[in-house]
Each structure stands twice: as structure tokens, then as C-alpha cells.
N, C-alpha and C positions, 0 to 999 in steps of 0.2 A: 525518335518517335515511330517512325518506319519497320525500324527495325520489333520494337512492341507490340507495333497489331498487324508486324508478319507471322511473330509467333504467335500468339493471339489466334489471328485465323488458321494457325494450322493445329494447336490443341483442339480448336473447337472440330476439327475434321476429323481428329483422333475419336475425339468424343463422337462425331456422328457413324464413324467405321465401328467405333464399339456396340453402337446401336444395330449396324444391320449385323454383327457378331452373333449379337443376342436375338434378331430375330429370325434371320436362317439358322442357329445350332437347336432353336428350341424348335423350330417344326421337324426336324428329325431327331432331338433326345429331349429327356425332361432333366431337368436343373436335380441332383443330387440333395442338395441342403433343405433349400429354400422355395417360395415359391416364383413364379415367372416376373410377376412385377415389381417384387423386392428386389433380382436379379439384375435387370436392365443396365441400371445406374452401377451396380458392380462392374458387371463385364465391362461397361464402357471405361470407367479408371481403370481396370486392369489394359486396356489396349494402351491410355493416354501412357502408366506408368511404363507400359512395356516400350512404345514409341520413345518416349523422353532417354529410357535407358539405353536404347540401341545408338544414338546421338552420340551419347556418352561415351559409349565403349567404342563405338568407333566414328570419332569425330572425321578423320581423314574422308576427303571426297577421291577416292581413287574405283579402279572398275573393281577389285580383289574385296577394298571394303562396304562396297555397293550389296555384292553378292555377299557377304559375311552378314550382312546384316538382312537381306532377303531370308539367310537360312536361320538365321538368331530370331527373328520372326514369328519363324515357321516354328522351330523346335517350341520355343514359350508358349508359342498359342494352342499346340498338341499338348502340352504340358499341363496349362490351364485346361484343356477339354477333358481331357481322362480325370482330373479329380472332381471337375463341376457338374460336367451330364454323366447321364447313364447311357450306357448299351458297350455292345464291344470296340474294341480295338482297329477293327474295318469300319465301322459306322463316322468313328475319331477323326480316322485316317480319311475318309470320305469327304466329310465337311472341312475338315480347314483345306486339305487340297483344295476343294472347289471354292473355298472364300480367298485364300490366297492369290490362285489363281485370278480371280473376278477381280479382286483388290488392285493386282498391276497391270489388270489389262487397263480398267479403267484409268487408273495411270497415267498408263503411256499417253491414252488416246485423246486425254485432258492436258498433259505435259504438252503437248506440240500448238498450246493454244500461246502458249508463253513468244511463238513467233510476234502473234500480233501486238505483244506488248514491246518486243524488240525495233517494231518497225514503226510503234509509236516513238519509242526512242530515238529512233533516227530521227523523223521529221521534227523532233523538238531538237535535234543536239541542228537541222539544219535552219530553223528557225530563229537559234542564237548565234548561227552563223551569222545569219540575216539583219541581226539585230531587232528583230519582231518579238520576241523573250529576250527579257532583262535578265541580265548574269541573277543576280538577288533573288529570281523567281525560282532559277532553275533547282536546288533543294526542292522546295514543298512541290513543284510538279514531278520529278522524278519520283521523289516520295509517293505521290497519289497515283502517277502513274503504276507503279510497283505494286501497290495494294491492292487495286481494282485489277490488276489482271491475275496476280496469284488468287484474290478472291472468286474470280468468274470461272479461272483455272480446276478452283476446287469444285466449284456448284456445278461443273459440268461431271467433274468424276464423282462425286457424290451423285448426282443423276444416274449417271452410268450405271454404279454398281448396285444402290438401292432398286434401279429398277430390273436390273439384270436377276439378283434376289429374288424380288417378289414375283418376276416370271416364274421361278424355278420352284419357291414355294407354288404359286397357284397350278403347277403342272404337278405336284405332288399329291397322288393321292394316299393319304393318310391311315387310309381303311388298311392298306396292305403293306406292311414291310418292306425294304428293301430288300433283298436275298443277297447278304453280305458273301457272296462267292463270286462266280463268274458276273452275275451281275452290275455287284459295283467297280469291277475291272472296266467294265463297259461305260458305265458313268464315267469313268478318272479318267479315259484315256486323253478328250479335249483338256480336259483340265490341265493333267501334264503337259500338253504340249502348252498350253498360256504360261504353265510355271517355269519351263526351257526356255522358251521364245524371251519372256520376264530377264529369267537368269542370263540368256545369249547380249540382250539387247544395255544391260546392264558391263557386260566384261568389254563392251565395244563401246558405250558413252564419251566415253573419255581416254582422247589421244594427247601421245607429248611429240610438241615440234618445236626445235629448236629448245629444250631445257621447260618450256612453257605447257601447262595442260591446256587443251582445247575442248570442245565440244565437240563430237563428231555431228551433231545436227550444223553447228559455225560450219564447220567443213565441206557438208554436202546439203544444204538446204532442203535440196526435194525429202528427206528425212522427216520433214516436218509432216511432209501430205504421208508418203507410206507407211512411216511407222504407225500413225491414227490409224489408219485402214486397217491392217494386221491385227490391230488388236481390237477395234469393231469384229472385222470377221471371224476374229476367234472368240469373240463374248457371244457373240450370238450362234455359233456353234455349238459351245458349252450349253447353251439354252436350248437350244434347237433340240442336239441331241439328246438329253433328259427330258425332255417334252413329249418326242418324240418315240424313246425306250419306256417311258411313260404309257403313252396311249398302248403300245405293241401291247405290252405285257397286259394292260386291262381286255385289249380285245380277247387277246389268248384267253385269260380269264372267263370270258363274257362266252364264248364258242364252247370253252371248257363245259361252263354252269347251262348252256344250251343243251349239249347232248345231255345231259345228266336229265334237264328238264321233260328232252323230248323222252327220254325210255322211260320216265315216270309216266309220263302221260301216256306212254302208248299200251304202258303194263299196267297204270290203271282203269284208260278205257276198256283194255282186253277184259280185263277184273269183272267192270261195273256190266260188261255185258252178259256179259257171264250169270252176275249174280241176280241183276231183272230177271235171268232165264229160271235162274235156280226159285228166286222166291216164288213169281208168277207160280212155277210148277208148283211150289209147296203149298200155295193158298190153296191151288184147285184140288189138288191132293185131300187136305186139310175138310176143304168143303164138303169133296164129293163123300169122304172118309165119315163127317159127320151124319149127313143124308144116309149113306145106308147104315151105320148102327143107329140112325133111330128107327127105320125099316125093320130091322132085325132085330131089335129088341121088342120092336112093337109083334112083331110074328113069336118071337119066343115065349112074349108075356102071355097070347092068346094060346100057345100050345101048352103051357102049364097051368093055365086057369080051366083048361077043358080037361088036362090030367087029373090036376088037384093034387099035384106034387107040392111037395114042403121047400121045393132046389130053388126058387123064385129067389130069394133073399140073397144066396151065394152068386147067382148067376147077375144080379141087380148091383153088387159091389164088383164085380167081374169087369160090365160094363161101363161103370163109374170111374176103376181105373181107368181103362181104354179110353174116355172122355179127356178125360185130365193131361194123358198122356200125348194126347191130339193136341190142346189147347196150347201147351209147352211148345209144339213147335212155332205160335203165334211168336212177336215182337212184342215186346213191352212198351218201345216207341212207338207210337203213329203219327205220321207227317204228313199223311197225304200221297206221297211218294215210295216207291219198293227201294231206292237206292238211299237213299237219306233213311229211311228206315233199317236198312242193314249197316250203313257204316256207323250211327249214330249210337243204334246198340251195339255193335262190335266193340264202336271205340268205349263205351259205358261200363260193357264188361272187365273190358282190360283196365278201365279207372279203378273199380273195384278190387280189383286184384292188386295194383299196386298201390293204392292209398287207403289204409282201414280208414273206413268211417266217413269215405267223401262224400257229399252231399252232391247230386245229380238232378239236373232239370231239363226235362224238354217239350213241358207242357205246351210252353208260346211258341215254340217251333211248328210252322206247319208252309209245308211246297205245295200249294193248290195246281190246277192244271194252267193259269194262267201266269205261271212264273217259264219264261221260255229257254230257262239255260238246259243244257243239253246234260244230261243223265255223268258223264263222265267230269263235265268241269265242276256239276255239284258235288260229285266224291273228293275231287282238288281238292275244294275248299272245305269239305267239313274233315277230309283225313287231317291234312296241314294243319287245319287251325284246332283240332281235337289234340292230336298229338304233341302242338308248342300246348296246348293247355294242360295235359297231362303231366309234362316234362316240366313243367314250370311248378306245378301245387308235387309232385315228388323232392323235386330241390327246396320247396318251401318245407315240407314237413320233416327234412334231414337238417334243417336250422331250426326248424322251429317244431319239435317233436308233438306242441302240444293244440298249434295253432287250428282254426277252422279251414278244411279245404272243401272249394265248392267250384263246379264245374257250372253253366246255367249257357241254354241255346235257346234264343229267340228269335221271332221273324215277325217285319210287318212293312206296311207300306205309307209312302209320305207321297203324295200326287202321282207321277210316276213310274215311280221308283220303288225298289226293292229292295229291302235291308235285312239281312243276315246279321247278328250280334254274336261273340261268345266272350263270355266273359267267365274270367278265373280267379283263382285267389293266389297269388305269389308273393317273391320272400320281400319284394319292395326294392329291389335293385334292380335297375334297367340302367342302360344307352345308349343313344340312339343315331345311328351316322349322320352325322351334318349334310351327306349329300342326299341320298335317300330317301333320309325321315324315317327308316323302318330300324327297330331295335338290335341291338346284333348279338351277336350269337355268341354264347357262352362256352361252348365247344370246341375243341381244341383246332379240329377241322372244319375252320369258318367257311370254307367255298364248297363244302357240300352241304355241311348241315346251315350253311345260314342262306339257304335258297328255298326252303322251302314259303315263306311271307312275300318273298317274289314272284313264287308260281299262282300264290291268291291274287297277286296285286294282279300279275298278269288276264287271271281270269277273269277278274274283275272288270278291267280295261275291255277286254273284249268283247262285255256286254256292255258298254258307255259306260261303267260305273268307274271306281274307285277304291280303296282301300285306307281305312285311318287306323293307328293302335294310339291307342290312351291308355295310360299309366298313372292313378290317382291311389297312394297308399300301399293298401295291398289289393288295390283291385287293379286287375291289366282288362281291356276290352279292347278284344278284336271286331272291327266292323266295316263289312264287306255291302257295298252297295253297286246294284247292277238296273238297269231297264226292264221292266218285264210287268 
């Protein structure tokens, strides 16, 4: 009976190793056939089938068939991952190394709990010395004794390695690949050595003295305490360091998309001050330009009406042009503001050019003087969020040749608060980073081009507000809320 729900509970550990299988291979590849939840219960009978066979093929308990079957293991389970997930051949090689690995640390570090079943052993065999346990008894407690501690034995290495896992998942961020080159050298290396230390510890289990195999833990008892520890401090090194080349690599990132941000800003401040100089000038130009041709036309009308020349009519359309030709240098937007005024027509013109037939609005748009963000973070925010809008109704109308594209900028206020709106028309396909919340980027080069919805949020933050995107259909709305 013993012997039934020892195997027993060790399928069922099969079956739970299959499980964290399947939930560290699928946060770094997606499943080939099927989907993730049909999946689960596969991977786990392939581990149980693969377990039962390695039994099989090598029933012998020697150190030569220990390690045979460590690598009989390994090679199936690489076998099974190249036809089940996707990606390459280093990504493969990545995960089972590091589940392997994980799988006999925790092992070990749960195997050395088996003393304290041994030392219950004693005090029962000295018990029936004693005669305080009846011979009759001794079956069913040997029996329970046996089960509850290979049982406790496993729920400690199932702890281990599921939690060991979900570390190493939640240090993953998902957003960015691995860089299966020098990279994941850097990941393997702990791992390797758990898979050596596994494979050493394994070729040294088991001594013969006098004809007899022995245990080398019988041997040297203190084995019990060091070997646990070894393999703790190497699970949590494997942890530690993918956590830890984790963060590196995001900060590099994050300094990376820093500079990038600051010369955007510092080449759009230069820009936006620039271009207050330039419009200012052009209004007063514009004005003063007006003021004297009506001065002078008003002198010219008085010196051909005292001539009595017939030149009135040709000189009267002369002027008309030159009127018209003033007015042109005007905006067709008015906000309120000279900066939101130029980049909104800017960016208007260039919509026109690349999308026949877009539909433009900036009626409800308007920057009074009591909106207090600074000339340059308003250019941030209406270049970035003009241009994802632009970018977005172009990829809509090369899917959808026939569809309506329409760009629409509005502004108002709720208590407050100040809310800038843009809203677009896109192909309907978006997604959106689970950490974030901001959509990502379509673009081949996601750490430059997908910074730009960063640099609004950021603006945003700076003035107490915030940033939301919403994605209903084929409408996207960008909406930017600040203090003011």
C-alpha cells in the first residue's frame, strides 16, 4: 500500500513540474499549435510520460545511471521545446537550462529533508526496542512514516521551484526580448553551474563499501545541512542574477530613451522660440503692411480722382492682389496662442499631403492666457500626439483604401483642470503594455519611436495632470489633462 501512494505522490509531482514547465516556457515563447490553456495539461503528461520512461530505461540506482538520466531529461525536454514553442534555438536552450537547473536545485534542497524521516525511523525502531510499539504495529507506521515525509519532502521542492519560477517570471519584462547573444550567455552562466553542481552531486551519491552501495549523505551526515544550503544559494542566485541583468538592462534603456527625450526637448524648445519670434514678427509685419496700403491706396484713389485718369480700375486690382497676398501669410488655425497656432497648422498641412481627403478640425481647440503650460511643453504635446495621429489614419487608409480619415483637436475645462483631446480615426488594431498602459509601437525601432506618448505623459505629470489613450473601434483618443 506504501509502496502505491509513494508512486502516487511522486506522478502527481511529475504532473506539478509539468505545470511550472508550462508556465515559465510560455512567458518567454508562445505554444506553436495550440493555445496556452489547452496546452498546460499536455506539457504536464509529456513531463509524467517523459519521468515514467527515464525509470524505465534506467531502473539501476548507480551515480553513472543518476547522471544518464539527468541528461535523458534534458535532451527530451529540448526536444519537446523546439517542436512546441516558437523562437530560436538560444531562447530553447535558455529555458530548459534554466528549468533544469531550478528543478535539481530544488531537489537537492528538499532531498536532505528525508534525514528527518530517517531519525523518525530510529526513535520508532528504538521504541520496539523498548517494547512501547508492538512488532504488529510496526508495518502501518513505517508505512505512514514513509509517506508523510516523501510527501513534505516534495511540497517543500515544489515550493522551491514554483516560487523560484514566478520570481524569475515577475523580473521578466516582457516588453523587451532577450538579445539571444552575449546576453543570454549571462543568464546561463548560474544556471550552469546548478546543472554541474546537480550533475557533481549526483556522480558522488552513491559509494560502494565492502560489495554494498551506501549513501554518501549515511556516510557524512553534515551532507544533509551543506548540501540544502548549496543549492538554496545557488536558486537564489539564478534569481538574483536575471533580476538583477533585468533591471541593468532596463535602466540602460530608460538613460538610453532619456537622452533621446532631452534633445527632443531641447530642439524643440530652441524651435518653439524661435517660431513665437518668427510669428509675432509676422503678425506685426502683416498689420503694419495692412495700415499703409490702405494709406496709399487711399492717397492714390485721391490723386486719380483729381487727374481723372481711367488707371483707377487696374491700380484697384493691383491692390487687391497685394491684400490677398498679406492675408495668406495669416493661420487658418486660431487658438489663442502663436505656438499651438503654428504647429497645429503645420502639422495640418502635412495631414493633407499625406492623406487625400482627411477631414480636420480645430475649431474647439483654443490656449487662452490662463492655461499656464510653457510655450515649449505645448509643442511636446501637440507635435507627438499630431504625428501618432497622422501615422495612425496613413496605416488606416493603406488597409482600408476607402475608409473615412479624420483628425479633430479639442480643449476644455472640468473644475480645475485642463484637457487637451486628439482624437483619430485608425485601422482598429492596438496593444497596449500591461505595465504602462500606453499602446505600443508599431515600428520596427520600439525604443525610439515608441517614446514619443512618454514624453506627453511626462508633460502631462509635470503640470499635476495625466495622460489616458482610449481605443473604441476605429476611434483612438488621445487625452492629455494638466492644471491650469
Amino acid at each position: 500500500m506504501s509502496e502505491f501512494i509513494i508512486e502516487t505522490l511522486c506522478v502527481m509531482m511529475y504532473l506539478f513540474e509539468g505545470y511550472c514547465i508550462q508556465f515559465f516556457f510560455s512567458r518567454f515563447a508562445e505554444p506553436k499549435l495550440w493555445r496556452i490553456k489547452r496546452t498546460t495539461w499536455a506539457v504536464a503528461i509529456v513531463w509524467v510520460l517523459l519521468k515514467l520512461s527515464d525509470n524505465f530505461l534506467f531502473p539501476e540506482m548507480t551515480n553513472t545511471m543518476l547522471v544518464m538520466k539527468l541528461i535523458y531529461s534534458a535532451i527530451v525536454l529540448f526536444a519537446f521545446c523546439v517542436f512546441w514553442y516558437q523562437g530560436n534555438i538560444l531562447l530553447k536552450i535558455f529555458v530548459v537550462v534554466q528549468f533544469i537547473s531550478l528543478r535539481e536545485l530544488a531537489f537537492f534542497a528538499g532531498y536532505s529533508l528525508i534525514y528527518i524521516g530517517n531519525m523518525i525511523m530510529n526513535m520508532v525502531v528504538r521504541k520496539i526496542d523498548s517494547g512501547t510499539i508492538l512488532l504488529e504495529h510496526v508495518p502501518m507506521a513505517v508505512s505512514a512514516i514513509s509517506c508523510l515525509n516523501i510527501a513534505f519532502m516534495e511540497l517543500v521542492q515544489g515550493v522551491l521551484l514554483l516560487g523560484s519560477i514566478k520570481k524569475i517570471v515577475k523580473s521578466y519584462n516582457r516588453s523587451r526580448k532577450i538579445n539571444m547573444g552575449k546576453e543570454v550567455v549571462f543568464y546561463l552562466l548560474p544556471s550552469v553551474a546548478g546543472v554541474l553542481v546537480a550533475v557533481f552531486v549526483r556522480l558522488l551519491i552513491i559509494v560502494v563499501e565492502e560489495g554494498n552501495p551506501v549513501l554518501l549523505y549515511d556516510k557524512y551526515p553534515v551532507l544533509y545541512l551543506i548540501i540544502p544550503l548549496i543549492a538554496l544559494v545557488l536558486l537564489e542566485a539564478i534569481v538574483f542574477s536575471f533580476h538583477i541583468y533585468q533591471d541593468m538592462v532596463s535602466l540602460q534603456e530608460e538613460r538610453a530613451e532619456k537622452i533621446v527625450l532631452a534633445n527632443q526637448n531641447a530642439q524643440m524648445q530652441s524651435s518653439i522660440v524661435e517660431m513665437e519670434h518668427l510669428y509675432d514678427g509676422i503678425r506685426s509685419v502683416k498689420h503694419d503692411m495692412k495700415n499703409q496700403m490702405a494709406v496709399l491706396h487711399n492717397l492714390i484713389q485721391k490723386k486719380y480722382q483729381q487727374d481723372g485718369t481711367d488707371e483707377e480700375d487696374e491700380i484697384q486690382h493691383y491692390f487687391d492682389g497685394m491684400y490677398q497676398s498679406v492675408e495668406q501669410l495669416d493661420t487658418k488655425v486660431h487658438t489663442g496662442n502663436a505656438v499651438s497656432d503654428a504647429v497645429v497648422g503645420s502639422k495640418f498641412r502635412y495631414a493633407e499631403k499625406q492623406v487625400k481627403g482627411i477631414r480636420l478640425d480645430a475649431v474647439d481647440f483654443m490656449m487662452s492666457d490662463a492655461v499656464t503650460i510653457k510655450a515649449y511643453d505645448i509643442g511636446i504635446i501637440l507635435n507627438n500626439g499630431l504625428d501618432n495621429a497622422i501615422e495612425a489614419c496613413v496605416r488606416m487608409r493603406e488597409k482600408q483604401p476607402d475608409s473615412e480619415a479624420y483628425i479633430t483637436i479639442r480643449s476644455f475645462r472640468a473644475k480645475n483642470m485642463y484637457f487637451i483631446e486628439i482624437e483619430n480615426s485608425f485601422d482598429g488594431v492596438t496593444l497596449f503594455d500591461r505595465d504602462s498602459g500606453l499602446p505600443i509601437s508599431t515600428k520596427e525601432n520600439k525604443e525610439v519611436h515608441g517614446i514619443g506618448l512618454k514624453n506627453i505623459k511626462k508633460c502631462a505629470v509635470k503640470y499635476g495632470g495625466d495622460m489616458d489613450c482610449i481605443a473604441e473601434g476605429n476611434k483612438f483618443i488621445l487625452s492629455v489633462m494638466v492644471k491650469g
